[in-house]
C-alpha positions in Angstrom: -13.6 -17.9 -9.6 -14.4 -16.4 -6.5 -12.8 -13.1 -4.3 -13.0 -13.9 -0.5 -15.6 -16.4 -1.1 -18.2 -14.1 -3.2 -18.8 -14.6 -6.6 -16.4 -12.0 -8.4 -16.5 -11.1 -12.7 -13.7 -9.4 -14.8 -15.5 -8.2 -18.1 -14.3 -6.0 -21.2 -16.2 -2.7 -21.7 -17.4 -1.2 -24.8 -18.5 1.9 -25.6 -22.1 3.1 -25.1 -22.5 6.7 -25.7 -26.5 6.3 -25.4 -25.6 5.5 -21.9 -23.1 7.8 -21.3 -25.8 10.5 -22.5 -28.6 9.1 -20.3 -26.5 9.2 -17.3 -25.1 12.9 -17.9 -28.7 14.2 -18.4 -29.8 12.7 -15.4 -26.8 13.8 -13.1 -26.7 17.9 -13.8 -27.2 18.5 -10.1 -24.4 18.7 -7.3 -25.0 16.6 -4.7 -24.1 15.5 -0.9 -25.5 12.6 -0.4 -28.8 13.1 -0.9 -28.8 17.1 -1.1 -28.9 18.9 -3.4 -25.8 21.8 -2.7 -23.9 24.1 -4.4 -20.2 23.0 -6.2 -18.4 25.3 -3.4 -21.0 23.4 -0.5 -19.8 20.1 -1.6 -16.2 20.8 -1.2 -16.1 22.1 1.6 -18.6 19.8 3.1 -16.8 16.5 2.0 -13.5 18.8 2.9 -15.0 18.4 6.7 -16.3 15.2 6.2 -12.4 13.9 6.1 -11.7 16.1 8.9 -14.1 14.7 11.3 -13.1 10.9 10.3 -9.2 11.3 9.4 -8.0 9.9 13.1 -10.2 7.1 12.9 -10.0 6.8 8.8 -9.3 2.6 9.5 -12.1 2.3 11.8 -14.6 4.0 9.1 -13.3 1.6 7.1 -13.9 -1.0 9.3 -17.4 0.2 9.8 -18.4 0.8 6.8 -17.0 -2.9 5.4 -17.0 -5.1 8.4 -13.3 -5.2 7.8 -13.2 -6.2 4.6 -11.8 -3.4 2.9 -8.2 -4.8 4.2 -8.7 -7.6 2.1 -10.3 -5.4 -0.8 -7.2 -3.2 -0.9 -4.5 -6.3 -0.4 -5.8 -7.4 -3.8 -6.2 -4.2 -5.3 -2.5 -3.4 -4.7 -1.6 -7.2 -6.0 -3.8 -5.8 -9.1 -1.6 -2.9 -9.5 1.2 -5.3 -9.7 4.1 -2.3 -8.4 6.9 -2.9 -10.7 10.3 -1.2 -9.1 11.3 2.7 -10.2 7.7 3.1 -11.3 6.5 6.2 -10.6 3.2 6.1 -8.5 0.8 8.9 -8.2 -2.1 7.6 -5.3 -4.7 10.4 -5.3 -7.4 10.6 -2.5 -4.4 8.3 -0.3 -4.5 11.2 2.5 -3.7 8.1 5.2 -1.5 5.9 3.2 -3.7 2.5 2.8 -2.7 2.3 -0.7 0.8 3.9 -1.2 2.0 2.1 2.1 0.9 -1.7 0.8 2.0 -0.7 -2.4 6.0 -0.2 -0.7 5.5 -3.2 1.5 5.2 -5.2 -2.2 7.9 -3.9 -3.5 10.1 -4.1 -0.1 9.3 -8.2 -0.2 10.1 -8.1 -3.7 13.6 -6.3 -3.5 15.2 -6.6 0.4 17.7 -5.2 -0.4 16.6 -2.1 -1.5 15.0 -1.4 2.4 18.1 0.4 3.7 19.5 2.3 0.1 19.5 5.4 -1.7 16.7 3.6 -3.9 14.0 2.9 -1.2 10.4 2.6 -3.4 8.6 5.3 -1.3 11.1 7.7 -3.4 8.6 7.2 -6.3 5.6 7.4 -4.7 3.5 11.0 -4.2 0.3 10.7 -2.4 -1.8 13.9 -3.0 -5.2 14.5 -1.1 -7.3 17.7 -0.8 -7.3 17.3 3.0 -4.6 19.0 5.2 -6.2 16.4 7.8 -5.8 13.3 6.0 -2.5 13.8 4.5 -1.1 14.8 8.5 -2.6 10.9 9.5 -0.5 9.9 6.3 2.9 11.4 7.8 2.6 10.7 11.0 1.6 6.3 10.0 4.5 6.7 7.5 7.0 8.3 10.1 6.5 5.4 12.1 7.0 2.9 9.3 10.7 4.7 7.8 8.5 5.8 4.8 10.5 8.8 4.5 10.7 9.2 0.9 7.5 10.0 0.2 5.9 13.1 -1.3 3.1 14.6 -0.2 1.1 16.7 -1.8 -2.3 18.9 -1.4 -4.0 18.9 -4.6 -7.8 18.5 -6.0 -8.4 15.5 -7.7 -9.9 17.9 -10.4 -6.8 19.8 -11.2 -3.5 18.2 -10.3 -0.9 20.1 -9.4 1.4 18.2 -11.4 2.5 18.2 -15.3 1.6 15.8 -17.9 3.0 12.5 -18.6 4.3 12.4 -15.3 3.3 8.7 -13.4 3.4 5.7 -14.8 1.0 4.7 -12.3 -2.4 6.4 -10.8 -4.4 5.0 -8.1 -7.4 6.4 -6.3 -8.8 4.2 -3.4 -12.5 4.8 -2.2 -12.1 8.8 -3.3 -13.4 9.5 -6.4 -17.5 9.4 -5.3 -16.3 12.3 -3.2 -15.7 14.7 -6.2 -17.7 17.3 -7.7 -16.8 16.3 -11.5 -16.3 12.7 -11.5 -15.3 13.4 -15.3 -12.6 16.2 -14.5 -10.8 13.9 -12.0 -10.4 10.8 -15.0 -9.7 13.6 -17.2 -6.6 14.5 -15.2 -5.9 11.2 -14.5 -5.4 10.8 -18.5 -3.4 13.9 -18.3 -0.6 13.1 -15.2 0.0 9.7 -16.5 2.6 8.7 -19.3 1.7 6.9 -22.5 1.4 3.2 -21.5 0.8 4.2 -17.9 -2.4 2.7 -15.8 -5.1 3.7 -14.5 -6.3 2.2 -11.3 -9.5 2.7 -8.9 -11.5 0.9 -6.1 -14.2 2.2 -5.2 -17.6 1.1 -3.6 -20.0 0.2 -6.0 -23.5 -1.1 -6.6 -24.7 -4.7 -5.9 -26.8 -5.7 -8.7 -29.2 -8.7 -6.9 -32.1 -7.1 -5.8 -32.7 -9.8 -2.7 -29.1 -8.6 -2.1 -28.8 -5.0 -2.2 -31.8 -5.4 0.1 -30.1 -6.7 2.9 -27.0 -4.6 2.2 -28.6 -1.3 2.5 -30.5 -2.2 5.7 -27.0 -2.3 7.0 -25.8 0.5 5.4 -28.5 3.1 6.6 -29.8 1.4 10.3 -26.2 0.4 11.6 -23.5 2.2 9.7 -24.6 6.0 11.2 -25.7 5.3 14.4 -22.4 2.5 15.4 -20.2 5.4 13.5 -22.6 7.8 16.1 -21.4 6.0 19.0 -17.6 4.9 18.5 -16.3 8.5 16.3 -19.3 10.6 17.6 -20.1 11.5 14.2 -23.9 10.5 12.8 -23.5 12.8 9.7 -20.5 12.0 8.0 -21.2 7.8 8.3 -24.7 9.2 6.7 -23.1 10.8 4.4 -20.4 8.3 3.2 -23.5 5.7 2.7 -25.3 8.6 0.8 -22.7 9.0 -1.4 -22.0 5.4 -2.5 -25.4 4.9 -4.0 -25.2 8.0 -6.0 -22.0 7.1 -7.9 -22.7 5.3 -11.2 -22.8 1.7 -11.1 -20.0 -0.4 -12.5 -20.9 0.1 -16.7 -21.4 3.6 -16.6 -18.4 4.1 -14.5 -16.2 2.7 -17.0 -17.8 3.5 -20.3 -16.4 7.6 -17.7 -13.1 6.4 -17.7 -13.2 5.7 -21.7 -14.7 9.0 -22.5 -11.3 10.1 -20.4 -9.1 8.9 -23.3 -8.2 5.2 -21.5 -8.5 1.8 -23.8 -8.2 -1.7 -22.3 -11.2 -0.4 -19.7 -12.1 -3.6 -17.3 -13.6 -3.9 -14.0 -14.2 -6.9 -11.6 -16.6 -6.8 -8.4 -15.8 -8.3 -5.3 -18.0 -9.2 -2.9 -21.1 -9.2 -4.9 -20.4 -5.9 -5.9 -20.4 -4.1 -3.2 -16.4 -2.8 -4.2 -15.4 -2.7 -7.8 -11.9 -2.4 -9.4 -11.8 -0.1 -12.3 -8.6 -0.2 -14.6 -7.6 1.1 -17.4 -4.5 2.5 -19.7 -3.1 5.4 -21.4 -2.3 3.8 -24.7 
């Protein structure tokens, strides 16, 4: 089966705690990037990092995936499957992407529902950590008649929100920008309900040498200097490529999300790898 004409896998996870170990031992440092920083450095730097990029947050996007990432976060949402009166918690959705396609589903799937007391953005909260992002986000949804939805500033690290909450999470292209990777799944565990789902897209490593090859001589010789010359910022584009090859690859994210508490852990590249969708429940 194939995702957007690339080769694309779905395969069950089981769990490794050798690896989870190896890659724990190995990861005790903060990083940016490729610095090595303080905890407190690294939020504030990513914190500026989405202040720089938040008016042209599509066009990073665009940059980064050759335009792509539309078509990554179409299926995503179709992944999710947004089932009416579900509650949905998108974390890291400062600008919308997600929540918004998420509504427009649910819109096409119920009409009728566009005009009432009942409109789906009424169960959707979008909480991000940037003031920036999340004043895109009103303004897009504002233009839209999204009115209903509530938004929220909140580390991904300790959710502002009590447990068994959502019946849905979502975090798109956010979670590499943590300091504790394991915190945020640990509060993802802790928001959702029992039964609820855990969903994440996020870039991820491309596992063909030849490949990955090719893919980082875009990355780090067009992705800075083009993000230099439309946004006028080299070091967040430099960053943002930085950070994608230090998250873990594919396994070791997921075997994270089981030591979280979720079962039923899957994840399926697309594009060779290059984006992978991590899901999982709270059972």
């Amino acid at each position: 089966m194939s995702r957007f004409g690339l080769v694309s896998k779905d395969i069950l996870i089981s769990t490794r705690p050798s690896i989870r170990a190896l890659y724990q031992s190995r990861h005790k440092t903060t990083h940016f990037g490729y610095q090595d920083v303080s905890e407190e450095e690294k939020s504030e730097k990513v914190r500026e990092v989405f202040a720089s990029v938040a008016a042209k947050y599509d066009l990073m996007n665009d940059l980064m995936s050759g335009g792509v990432h539309r078509l990554w976060k179409d299926y995503f949402v179709k992944q999710v499957a947004p089932v009416p009166q579900a509650k949905l918690l998108d974390v890291a959705g400062g600008t919308g992407d997600i929540s918004f396609r998420y509504i427009q589903r649910l819109l096409y799937q119920q009409p009728q529902h566009k005009e009432s007391e009942s409109h789906p953005s009424k169960q959707v909260t979008i909480c991000d950590f940037s003031e920036s992002m999340l004043a895109e986000g009103r303004k897009r949804a504002k233009k839209l008649g999204y009115t209903g939805i509530s938004w929220v500033c909140g580390d991904a690290q300790q959710l502002p929100f009590p447990e068994h909450c959502f019946d849905c999470y979502t975090i798109a292209y956010g979670i590499r920008n943590v300091v504790h990777v394991q915190k945020a799944l640990n509060e993802a565990y802790r928001v959702l309900k029992p039964g609820g789902r855990f969903m994440c897209l996020e870039f991820s490593q491309v596992p063909n040498p030849v490949l990955r090859w090719f893919y980082d001589q875009y990355s780090f010789n067009v992705i800075p200097p083009v993000g230099h010359v439309v946004t006028g910022d080299w070091h967040s584009y430099q960053y943002l490529v930085e950070s994608i090859r230090k998250f873990p690859d594919q396994k070791t994210f997921a075997l994270m999300i089981e030591d979280a508490g979720f079962r039923r852990v899957r994840y399926e590249d697309l594009t060779f790898g290059i984006t992978a969708i991590h899901s999982g429940y709270k059972l």
